[in-house]
N, C-alpha and C positions, 0 to 999 in steps of 0.2 A: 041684933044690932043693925043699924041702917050704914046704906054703901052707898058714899056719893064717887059717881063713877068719876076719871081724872083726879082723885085725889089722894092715889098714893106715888112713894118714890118709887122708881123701878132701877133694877139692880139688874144688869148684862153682865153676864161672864160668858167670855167667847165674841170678839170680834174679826165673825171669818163670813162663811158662805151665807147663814140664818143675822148671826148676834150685830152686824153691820147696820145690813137693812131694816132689820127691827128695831134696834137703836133709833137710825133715824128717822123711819116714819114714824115711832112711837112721839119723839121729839117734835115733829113736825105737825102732829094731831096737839100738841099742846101739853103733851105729859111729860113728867119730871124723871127724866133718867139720868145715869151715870152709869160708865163701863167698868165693871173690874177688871184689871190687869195684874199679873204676876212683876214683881220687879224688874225694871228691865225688856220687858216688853218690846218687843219690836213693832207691835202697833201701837205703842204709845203717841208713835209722830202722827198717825191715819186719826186716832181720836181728836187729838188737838185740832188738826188739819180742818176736820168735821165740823168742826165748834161744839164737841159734847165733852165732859166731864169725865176724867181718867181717875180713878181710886183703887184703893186694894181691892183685893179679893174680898179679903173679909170683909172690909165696909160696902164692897157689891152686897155681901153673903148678910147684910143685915140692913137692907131694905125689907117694907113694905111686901114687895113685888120680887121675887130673886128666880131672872130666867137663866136656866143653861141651858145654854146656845153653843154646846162643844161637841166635837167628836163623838160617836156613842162609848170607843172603846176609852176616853179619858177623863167620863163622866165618874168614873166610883172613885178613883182618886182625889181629883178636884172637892168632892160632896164631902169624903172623910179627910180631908188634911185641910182645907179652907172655910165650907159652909156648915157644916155638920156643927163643928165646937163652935158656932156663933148663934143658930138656929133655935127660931124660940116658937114656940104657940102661936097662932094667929096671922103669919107671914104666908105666903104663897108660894108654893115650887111651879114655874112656870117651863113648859118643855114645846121644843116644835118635834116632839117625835119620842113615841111612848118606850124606845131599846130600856134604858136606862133602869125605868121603873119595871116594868114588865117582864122582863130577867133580871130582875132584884141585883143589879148594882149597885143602886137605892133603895135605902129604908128611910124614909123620912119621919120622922115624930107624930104622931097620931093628934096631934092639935096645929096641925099647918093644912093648909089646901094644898091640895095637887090638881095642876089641868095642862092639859096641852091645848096649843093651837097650831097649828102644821098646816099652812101655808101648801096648796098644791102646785109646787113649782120653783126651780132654783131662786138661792134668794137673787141674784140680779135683776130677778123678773119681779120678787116682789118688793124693791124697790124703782123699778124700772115704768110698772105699772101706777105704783102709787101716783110720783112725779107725773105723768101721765092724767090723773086724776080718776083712773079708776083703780083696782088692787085684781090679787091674787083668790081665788075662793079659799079656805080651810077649813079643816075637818077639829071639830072643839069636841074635848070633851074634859072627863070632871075623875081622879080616882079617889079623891078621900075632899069630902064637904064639912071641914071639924068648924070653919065659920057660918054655916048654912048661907054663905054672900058665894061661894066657888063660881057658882056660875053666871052670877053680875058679873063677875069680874075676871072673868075667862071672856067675855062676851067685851069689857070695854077694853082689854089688852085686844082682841081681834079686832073690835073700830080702832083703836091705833094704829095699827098697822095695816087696815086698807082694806081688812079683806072682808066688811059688812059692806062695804061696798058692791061686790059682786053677790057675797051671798057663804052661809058658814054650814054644817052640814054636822048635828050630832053624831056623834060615836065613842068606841072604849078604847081606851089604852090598846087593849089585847089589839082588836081589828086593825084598829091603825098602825099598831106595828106589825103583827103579820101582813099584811095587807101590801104594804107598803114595802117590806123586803123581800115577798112573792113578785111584786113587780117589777125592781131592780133586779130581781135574781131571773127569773122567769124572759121576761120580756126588755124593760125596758135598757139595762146594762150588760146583759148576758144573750135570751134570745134574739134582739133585733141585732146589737150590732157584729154577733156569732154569724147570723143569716148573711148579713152585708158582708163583711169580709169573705164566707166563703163563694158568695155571689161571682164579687168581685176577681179571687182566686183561679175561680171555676174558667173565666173569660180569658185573662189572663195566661192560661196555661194552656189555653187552645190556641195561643197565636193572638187574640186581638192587641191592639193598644191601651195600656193602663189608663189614660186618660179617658179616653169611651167607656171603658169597663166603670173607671167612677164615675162618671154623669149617668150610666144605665142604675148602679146598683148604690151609691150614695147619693148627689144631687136628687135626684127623682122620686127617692124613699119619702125626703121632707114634704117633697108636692104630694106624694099619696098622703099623709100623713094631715096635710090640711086640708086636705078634700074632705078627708075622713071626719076630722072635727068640726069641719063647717055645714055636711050634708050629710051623715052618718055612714057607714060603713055600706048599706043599701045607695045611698045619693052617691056616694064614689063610683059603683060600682057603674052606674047609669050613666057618670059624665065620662068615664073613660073611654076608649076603642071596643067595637065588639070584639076584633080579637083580643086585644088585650084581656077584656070580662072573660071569654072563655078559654082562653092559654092561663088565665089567672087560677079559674077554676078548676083546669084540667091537674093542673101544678100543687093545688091546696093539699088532698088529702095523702098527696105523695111525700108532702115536705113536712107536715103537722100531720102525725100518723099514731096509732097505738103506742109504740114505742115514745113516741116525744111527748105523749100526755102522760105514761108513766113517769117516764123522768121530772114531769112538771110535780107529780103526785109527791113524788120522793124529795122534792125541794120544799115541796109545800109541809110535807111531814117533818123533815131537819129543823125545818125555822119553827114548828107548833112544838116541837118535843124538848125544843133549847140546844139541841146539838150546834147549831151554825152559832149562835151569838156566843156559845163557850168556844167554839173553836178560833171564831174570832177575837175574842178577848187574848187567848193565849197569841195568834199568832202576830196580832196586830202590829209588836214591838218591833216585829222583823220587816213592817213594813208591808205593801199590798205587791203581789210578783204582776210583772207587766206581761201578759201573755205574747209570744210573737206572732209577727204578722201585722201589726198595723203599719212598720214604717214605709213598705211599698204603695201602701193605699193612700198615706199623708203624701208622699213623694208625688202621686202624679196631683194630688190637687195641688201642692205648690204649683206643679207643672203650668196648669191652666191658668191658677192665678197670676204666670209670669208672662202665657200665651195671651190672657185676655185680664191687662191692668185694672180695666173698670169695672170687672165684676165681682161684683159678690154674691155668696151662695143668698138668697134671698132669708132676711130676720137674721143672720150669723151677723155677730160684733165683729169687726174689724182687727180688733185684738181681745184678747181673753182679761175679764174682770178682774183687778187684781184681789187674793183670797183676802 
């Protein structure tokens, strides 16, 4: 069967972090959406606002196109009490992030497509980018092709939302979801900002001033951080101070040692074996625990922000996207 790309409806359920910004880029490339919402909704006013099209779930749940764009741990619910009893042959399960399927919270009908497109980057960015007029890159891929079109049309949900633009990057369910919770877990929400707070701690507790201690160990992180993407982890290495390069060096295998690659090994095995995403499912209802210790380190950056009015941490919003 032939696939003229733009020419189906697409079905959002979930307008938060992902289900927003894909809404309206998708809107804005010229394609025919509408948001599911639960009755009652309190983004009901944010759609209208938008100027896109608020419907049931179900009528989300029987498009053409039906992305979930929700939480990972409220994906099984949603699928078996909204989408599931509506779900026929030939429809598309569209995902920015393979949890859902790949720990079978989902079983979808073996005559629907399944693909993701996963966007590398909060969605503020990839609406932020689009506007902008260029996107986000993401990683596409395809788990069941029952209309042999999966991947036309995995390919023109990514040009709607921006991110042919930059550029799209095959892979499987599996990689992209382990991949992707290795690096929240690992590095990017666990290891960096673990390192930063006890940085910060470290100083702290010797006597300096909280405020110095965060321009040395947060502010500065972000400037390593674009050096690093702009010149690669070698070209950082060159533009910084020779002390720095070698107190950097001297400091690596003291801080990233045996020990901290095992533990990465052991996070990496949790997430391949399904222990974390089960542990997760069960504990989710209780909510995420806030570890302590960040409010001293928020405290002195207010601080600065009240010392020096005009600045801001360089690319931070002013105020936080509302979800």
């Amino acid at each position: 069967m032939s696939y003229a790309p733009g020419s189906e409806t697409i079905g959002i359920i979930g307008y938060g972090n992902q289900g927003r910004p894909h809404a309206l880029n998708l809107r804005d490339s010229g394609r025919d959406v509408v948001v599911g919402l639960r009755e009652g909704s309190p983004s009901a006013e944010r759609v209208r606002e938008d100027g896109l099209r608020a419907v049931s779930l179900e009528a989300a749940a029987r498009c053409d196109v039906v992305a979930l764009l929700l939480p990972d741990e409220r994906m099984g619910e949603v699928w078996r009490d909204h989408v599931a009893p509506v779900a026929r042959d030939g429809q598309m399960l569209m995902f920015a992030h393979g949890f859902a399927i790949h720990f079978g919270l989902i079983q979808p009908l073996a005559g629907m497509d399944v693909a993701l497109v996963s966007p590398k980057g909060a969605g503020k960015w990839v609406r932020a980018m689009y506007e902008a007029g260029s996107g986000l890159p993401a990683l596409v891929a395809v788990h069941q092709d029952a209309t042999e079109r999966a991947v036309a049309r995995a390919m023109d949900y990514a040009e709607g939302i921006g991110a042919t633009r930059v550029g799209t990057r095959t892979t499987t369910f599996r990689a992209e979801t382990i991949t992707d919770l290795f690096g929240e877990q690992a590095v990017l929400c666990g290891g960096i900002p673990a390192l930063i707070q006890a940085g910060y701690e470290t100083l702290v507790d010797a006597g300096y001033e909280p405020e110095d201690a965060y321009l040395e160990c947060v502010y500065e992180a972000k400037l390593i951080v674009d050096l690093m993407l702009a010149q690669g982890l070698a070209g950082m290495r060159r533009a910084i101070s020779p002390t720095a390069a070698y107190g950097g060096q001297r400091a690596f295998h003291r801080l990233v040692n045996d020990q901290t690659r095992t533990e990465m090994k052991r996070l990496l095995n949790e997430i391949e074996d399904g222990s974390f995403a089960q542990e997760w499912v069960q504990a989710a209802p209780a909510g995420v625990p806030v570890p302590p210790g960040a409010e001293p380190l928020d405290a002195a950056r207010a601080s600065l922000m009240q010392e020096w009015p005009e600045w801001r941490p360089m690319g931070a919003p002013t105020s936080a996207p509302r979800p």
